[in-house]
C-alpha positions in Angstrom: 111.4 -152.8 -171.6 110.3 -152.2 -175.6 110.4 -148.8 -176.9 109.8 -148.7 -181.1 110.8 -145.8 -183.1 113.0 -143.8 -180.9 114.6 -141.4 -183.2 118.4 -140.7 -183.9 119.5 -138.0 -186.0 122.7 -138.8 -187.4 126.0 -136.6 -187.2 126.2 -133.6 -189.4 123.3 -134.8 -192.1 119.6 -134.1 -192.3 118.8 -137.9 -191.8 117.0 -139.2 -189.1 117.1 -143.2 -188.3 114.4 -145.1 -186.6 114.9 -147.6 -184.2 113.7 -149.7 -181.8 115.0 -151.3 -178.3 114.5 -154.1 -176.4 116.1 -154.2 -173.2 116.0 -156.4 -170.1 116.8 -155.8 -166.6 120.1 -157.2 -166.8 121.3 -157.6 -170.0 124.5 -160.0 -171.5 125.2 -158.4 -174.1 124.2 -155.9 -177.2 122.8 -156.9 -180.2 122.1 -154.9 -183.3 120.3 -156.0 -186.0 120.9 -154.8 -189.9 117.8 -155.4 -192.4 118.4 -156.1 -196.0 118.1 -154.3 -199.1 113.9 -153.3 -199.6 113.7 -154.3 -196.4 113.0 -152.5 -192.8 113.3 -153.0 -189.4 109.5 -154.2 -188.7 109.8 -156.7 -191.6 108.6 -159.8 -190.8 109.3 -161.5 -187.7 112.3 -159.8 -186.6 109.9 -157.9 -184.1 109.3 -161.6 -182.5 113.1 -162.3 -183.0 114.2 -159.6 -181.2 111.3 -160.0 -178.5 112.7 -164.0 -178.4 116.7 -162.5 -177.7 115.6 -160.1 -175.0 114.3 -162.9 -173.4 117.8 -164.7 -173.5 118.9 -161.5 -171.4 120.5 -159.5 -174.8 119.8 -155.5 -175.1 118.7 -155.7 -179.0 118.6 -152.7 -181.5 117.4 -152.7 -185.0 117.0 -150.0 -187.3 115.9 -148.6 -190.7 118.3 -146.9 -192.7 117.3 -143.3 -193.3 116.8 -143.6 -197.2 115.4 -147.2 -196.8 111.8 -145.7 -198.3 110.0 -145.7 -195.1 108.4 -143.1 -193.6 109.0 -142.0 -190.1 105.5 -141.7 -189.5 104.6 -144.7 -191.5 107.7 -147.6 -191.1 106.4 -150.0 -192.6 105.5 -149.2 -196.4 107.2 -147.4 -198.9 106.6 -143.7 -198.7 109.2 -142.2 -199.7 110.9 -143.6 -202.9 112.7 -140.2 -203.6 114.9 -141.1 -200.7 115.2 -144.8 -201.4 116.1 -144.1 -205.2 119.6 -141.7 -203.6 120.7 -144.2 -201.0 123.6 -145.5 -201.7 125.9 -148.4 -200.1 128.7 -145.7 -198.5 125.1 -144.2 -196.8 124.3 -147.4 -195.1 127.9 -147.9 -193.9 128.6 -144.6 -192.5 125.1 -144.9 -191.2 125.8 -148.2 -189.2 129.0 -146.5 -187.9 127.4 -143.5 -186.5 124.6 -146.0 -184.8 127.0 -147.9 -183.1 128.8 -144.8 -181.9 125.7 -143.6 -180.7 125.1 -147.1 -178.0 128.6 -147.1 -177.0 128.3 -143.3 -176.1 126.4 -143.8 -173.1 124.4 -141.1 -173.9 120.8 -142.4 -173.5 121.5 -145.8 -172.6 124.5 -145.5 -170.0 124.3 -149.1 -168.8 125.2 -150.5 -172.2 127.9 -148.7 -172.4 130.6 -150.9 -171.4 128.9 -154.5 -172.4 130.0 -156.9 -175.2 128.5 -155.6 -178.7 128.0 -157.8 -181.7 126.4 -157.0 -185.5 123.8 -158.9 -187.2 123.5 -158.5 -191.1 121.2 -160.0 -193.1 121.2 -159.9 -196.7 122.3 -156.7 -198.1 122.7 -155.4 -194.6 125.3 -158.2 -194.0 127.5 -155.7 -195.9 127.2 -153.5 -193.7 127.7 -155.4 -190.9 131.1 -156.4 -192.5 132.1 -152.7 -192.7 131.1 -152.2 -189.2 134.0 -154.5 -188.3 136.3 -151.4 -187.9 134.2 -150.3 -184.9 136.3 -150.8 -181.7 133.2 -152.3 -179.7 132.4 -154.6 -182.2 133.2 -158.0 -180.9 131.8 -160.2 -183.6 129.7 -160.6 -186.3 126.8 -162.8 -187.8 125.5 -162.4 -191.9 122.4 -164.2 -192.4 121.9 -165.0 -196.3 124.7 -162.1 -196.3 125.8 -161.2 -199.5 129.6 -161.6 -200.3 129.9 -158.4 -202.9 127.6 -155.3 -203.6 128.2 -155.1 -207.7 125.4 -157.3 -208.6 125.0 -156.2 -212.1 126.2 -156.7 -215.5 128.5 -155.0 -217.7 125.6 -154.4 -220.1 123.0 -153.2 -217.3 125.7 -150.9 -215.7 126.1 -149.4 -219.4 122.3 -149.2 -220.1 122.3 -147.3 -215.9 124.9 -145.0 -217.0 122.6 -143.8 -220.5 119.5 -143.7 -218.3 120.6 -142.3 -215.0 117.9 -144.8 -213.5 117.8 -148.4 -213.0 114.5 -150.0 -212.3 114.1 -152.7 -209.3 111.0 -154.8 -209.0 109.8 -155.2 -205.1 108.5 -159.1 -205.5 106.7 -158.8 -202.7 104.2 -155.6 -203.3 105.2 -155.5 -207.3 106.3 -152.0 -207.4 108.6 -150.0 -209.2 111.7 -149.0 -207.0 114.1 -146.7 -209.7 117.8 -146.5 -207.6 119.2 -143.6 -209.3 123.3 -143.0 -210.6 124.3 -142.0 -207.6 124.3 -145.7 -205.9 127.0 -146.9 -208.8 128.7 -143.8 -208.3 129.1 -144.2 -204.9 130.3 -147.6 -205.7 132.4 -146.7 -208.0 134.3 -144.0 -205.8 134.5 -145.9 -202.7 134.9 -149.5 -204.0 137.5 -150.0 -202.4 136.6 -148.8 -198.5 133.4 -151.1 -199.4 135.4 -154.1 -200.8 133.3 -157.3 -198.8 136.1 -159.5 -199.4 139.0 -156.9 -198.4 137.0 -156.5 -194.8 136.0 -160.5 -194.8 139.8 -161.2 -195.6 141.4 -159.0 -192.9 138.6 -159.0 -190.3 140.2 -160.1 -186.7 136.7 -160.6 -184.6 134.9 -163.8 -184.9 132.6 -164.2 -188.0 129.6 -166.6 -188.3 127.6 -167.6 -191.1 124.0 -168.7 -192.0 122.5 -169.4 -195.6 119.9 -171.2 -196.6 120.0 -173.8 -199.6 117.1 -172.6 -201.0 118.1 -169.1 -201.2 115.9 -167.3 -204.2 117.6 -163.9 -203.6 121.1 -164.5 -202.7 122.6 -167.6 -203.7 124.4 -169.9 -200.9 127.6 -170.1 -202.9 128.1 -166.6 -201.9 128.3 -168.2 -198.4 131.0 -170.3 -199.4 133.1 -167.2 -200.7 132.6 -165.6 -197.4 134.0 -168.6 -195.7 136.6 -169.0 -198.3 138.5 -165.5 -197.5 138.2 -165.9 -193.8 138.9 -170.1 -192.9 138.1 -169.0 -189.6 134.6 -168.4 -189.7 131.8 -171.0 -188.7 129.7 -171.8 -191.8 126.1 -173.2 -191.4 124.2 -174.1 -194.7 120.6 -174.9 -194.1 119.2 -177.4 -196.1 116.0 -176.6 -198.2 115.7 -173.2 -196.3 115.4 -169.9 -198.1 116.2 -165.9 -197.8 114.2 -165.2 -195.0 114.8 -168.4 -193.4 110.9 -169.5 -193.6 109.3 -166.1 -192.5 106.8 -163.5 -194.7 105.4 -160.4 -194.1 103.4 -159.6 -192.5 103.9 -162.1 -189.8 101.0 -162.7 -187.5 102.3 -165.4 -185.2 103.9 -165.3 -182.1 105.8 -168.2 -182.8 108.9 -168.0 -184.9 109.4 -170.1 -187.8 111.8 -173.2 -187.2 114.2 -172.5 -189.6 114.4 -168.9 -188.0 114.6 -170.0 -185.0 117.5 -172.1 -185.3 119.6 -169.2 -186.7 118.2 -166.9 -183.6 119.6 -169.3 -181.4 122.7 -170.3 -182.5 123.9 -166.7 -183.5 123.5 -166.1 -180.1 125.4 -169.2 -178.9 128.1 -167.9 -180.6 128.3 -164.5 -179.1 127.8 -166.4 -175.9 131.0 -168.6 -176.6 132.7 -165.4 -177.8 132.1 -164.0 -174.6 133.2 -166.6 -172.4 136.4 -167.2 -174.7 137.0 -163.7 -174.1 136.8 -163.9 -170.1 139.0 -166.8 -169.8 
């Protein structure tokens, strides 16, 4: 069974996330899936990834963060760049938290509630995923071109940010103007240390994998290589020649998902499968 954009209203705030589930009959395991920064939960071909882990018996959830810039009525383009310019990074985590909280509870999926749940990141949402590690039913995680810190700018463009109040990102894809306003370095800046990636990546206790692409034109592999650097116990997998989105575009209009995507759908879940078993022995 698919049901897309199910609503959930998250604890004590005005914000309502959108999400969709895919659920078979008898499903292994939970998986929930974290987009990226300017991204959504419809991008691409995670739709068809999702539909492709289903099939391999996992429940699968993805969502769009409530201040992601899309619409509720309209998830797929950017509607509401009042909300994307005041999300901030401490948004998205708490945000993730209350998600998870919200499968475990039973509440509208009560046969989930006791299975094995593991967190997908990719990109900016990779963050998240990390700070999700603190969640007692996480039981692993994956980043996919995951970023390894969220202060990506420079002294001089946090200075000119500060004097402006607005800093002006450039959505490659459609070529508009996305202004994030003060309160996302602010946010930073207060809470730098409960968002540390490295802190989390350092101490996290559950199993960790990692997939980045060579050819990454967003987030550079190396940052892949930190990850694995502050947790030696992580599984590392560089794919040569492959880039951020790991061969897909949007829209996507295949059924079919691309090969470099699908080698990352399937191992991820291999993992979780081995974590599993390990776990049962």
């Amino acid at each position: 069974m698919i049901t897309r954009n199910s609503h959930f209203h998250v604890p004590n705030t005005n914000d309502v996330l959108l999400y969709d589930a895919f659920l078979p009959d008898q499903p292994k395991g939970i998986l929930v899936f974290i987009h990226g920064f300017k991204g959504f939960k419809d991008w691409g071909a995670w739709d068809i990834c999702s539909e492709f882990w289903m099939q391999q018996g996992w429940a699968v959830f993805k969502f769009n963060f409530s201040h992601n810039g899309t619409g509720l009525h309209d998830p797929q383009s950017f509607v509401h760049p009042e909300k994307f310019r005041k999300n901030t990074y401490g948004r998205e985590r708490l945000e993730t938290l209350a998600f998870l909280d919200f499968i475990r509870s039973g509440e509208v999926f009560p046969t989930l509630k006791k299975l094995p749940l593991f967190v997908i990141g990719h990109s900016r949402g990779a963050g998240a995923a990390l700070n999700s590690a603190s969640h007692p039913s996480v039981k692993g995680i994956a980043t996919w071109a995951g970023i390894s810190k969220y202060n990506r700018w420079g002294e001089e463009q946090r200075q000119r940010w500060e004097l402006l109040g607005t800093l002006e990102i450039i959505n490659q894809r459609t070529g508009e103007s996305l202004p994030l306003d003060i309160d996302l370095l602010q946010d930073y800046q207060r809470n730098k240390n409960i968002l540390r990636i490295k802190t989390h990546v350092q101490r996290l206790q559950k199993p960790l994998i990692i997939f980045h692409g060579t050819a990454d034109e967003a987030v550079s592999w190396e940052e892949a290589i930190k990850l694995k650097k502050w947790n030696s116990d992580a599984e590392l997998h560089l794919l040569e020649g492959v880039n951020h989105v790991f061969g897909a575009h949007h829209p996507w209009n295949s059924k079919e998902l691309p090969l470099p995507l699908k080698k990352v759908a399937e191992e991820t879940v291999r993992f979780f499968e081995r974590v599993i078993l390990q776990k049962s022995l």
